[in-house]
C-alpha positions as CSV (number, residue, x, y, z in Angstrom):
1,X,-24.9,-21.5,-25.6
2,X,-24.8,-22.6,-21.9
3,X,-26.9,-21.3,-19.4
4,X,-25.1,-23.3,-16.2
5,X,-23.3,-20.7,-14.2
6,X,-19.8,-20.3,-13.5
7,X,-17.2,-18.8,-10.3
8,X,-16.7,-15.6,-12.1
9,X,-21.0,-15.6,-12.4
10,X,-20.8,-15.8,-8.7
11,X,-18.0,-13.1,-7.8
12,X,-19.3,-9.9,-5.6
13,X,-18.2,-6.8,-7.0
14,X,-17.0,-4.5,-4.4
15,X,-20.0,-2.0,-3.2
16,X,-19.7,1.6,-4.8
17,X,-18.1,4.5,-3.2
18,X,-20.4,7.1,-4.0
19,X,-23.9,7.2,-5.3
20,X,-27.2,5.2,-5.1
21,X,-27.8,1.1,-4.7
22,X,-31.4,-0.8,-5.8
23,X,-32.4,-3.1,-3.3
24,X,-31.7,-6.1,-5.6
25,X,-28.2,-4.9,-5.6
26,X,-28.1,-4.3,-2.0
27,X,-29.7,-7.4,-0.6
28,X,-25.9,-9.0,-1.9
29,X,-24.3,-7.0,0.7
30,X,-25.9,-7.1,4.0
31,X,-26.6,-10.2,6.0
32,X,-30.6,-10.6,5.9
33,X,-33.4,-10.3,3.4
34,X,-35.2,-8.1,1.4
35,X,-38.0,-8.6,4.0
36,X,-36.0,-8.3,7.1
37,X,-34.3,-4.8,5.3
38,X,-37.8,-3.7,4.9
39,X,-38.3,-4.3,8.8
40,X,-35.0,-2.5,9.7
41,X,-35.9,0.5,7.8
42,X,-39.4,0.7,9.7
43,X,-37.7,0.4,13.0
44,X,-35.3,2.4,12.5
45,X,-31.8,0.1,12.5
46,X,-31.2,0.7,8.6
47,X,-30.9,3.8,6.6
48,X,-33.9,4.3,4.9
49,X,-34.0,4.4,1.0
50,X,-34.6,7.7,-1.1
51,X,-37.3,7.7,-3.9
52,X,-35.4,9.1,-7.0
53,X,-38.5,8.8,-9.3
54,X,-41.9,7.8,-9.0
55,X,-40.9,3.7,-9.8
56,X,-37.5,4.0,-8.5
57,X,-36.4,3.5,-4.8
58,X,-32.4,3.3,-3.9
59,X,-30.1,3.3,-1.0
60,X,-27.4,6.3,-0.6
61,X,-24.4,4.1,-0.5
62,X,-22.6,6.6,1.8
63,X,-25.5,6.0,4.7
64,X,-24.9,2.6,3.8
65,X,-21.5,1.9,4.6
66,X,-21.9,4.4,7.3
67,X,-24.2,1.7,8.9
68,X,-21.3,-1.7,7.8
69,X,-18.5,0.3,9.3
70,X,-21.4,0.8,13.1
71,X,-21.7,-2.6,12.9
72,X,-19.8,-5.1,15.3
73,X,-17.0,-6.3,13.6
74,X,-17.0,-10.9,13.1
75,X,-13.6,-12.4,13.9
76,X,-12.3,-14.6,10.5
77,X,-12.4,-18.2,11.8
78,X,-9.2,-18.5,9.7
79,X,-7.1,-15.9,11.5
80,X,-8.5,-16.8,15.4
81,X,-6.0,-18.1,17.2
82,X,-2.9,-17.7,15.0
């Protein structure tokens, strides 16, 4: 049994419609770290999680993309100037 990874180890899965996100989870979809999301939430510029038991803190994945789809959009360096 191998334990070296492979693409298909390494493929995001699209983020879920509906429902609640962990923070490992989540960390795979925005652009900075647990540390810096920790820092947003504080000051305000991220949604802030929902405890949903005493050892378990998510993310509402609605208030989530809510916040992707505020964001400024990047240009794809592939499609700029075609």
């Amino acid at each position: 049994m191998s334990n070296s990874l492979t693409a298909n180890d390494l493929t995001l899965t699209p983020l879920p419609a509906t429902g609640y996100i962990r923070q490992s989870l989540l960390v795979q979809y925005i652009p900075f770290s647990s540390a810096t999301l920790w820092r947003r939430v504080k000051d305000g510029t991220f949604p802030a999680p929902v405890k949903l038991s005493a050892n378990v803190t998510a993310w509402d994945v609605a208030k989530v993309r809510e916040w992707m789809q505020s964001r400024p959009q990047i240009p794809n360096a592939n499609t700029e100037g075609n």
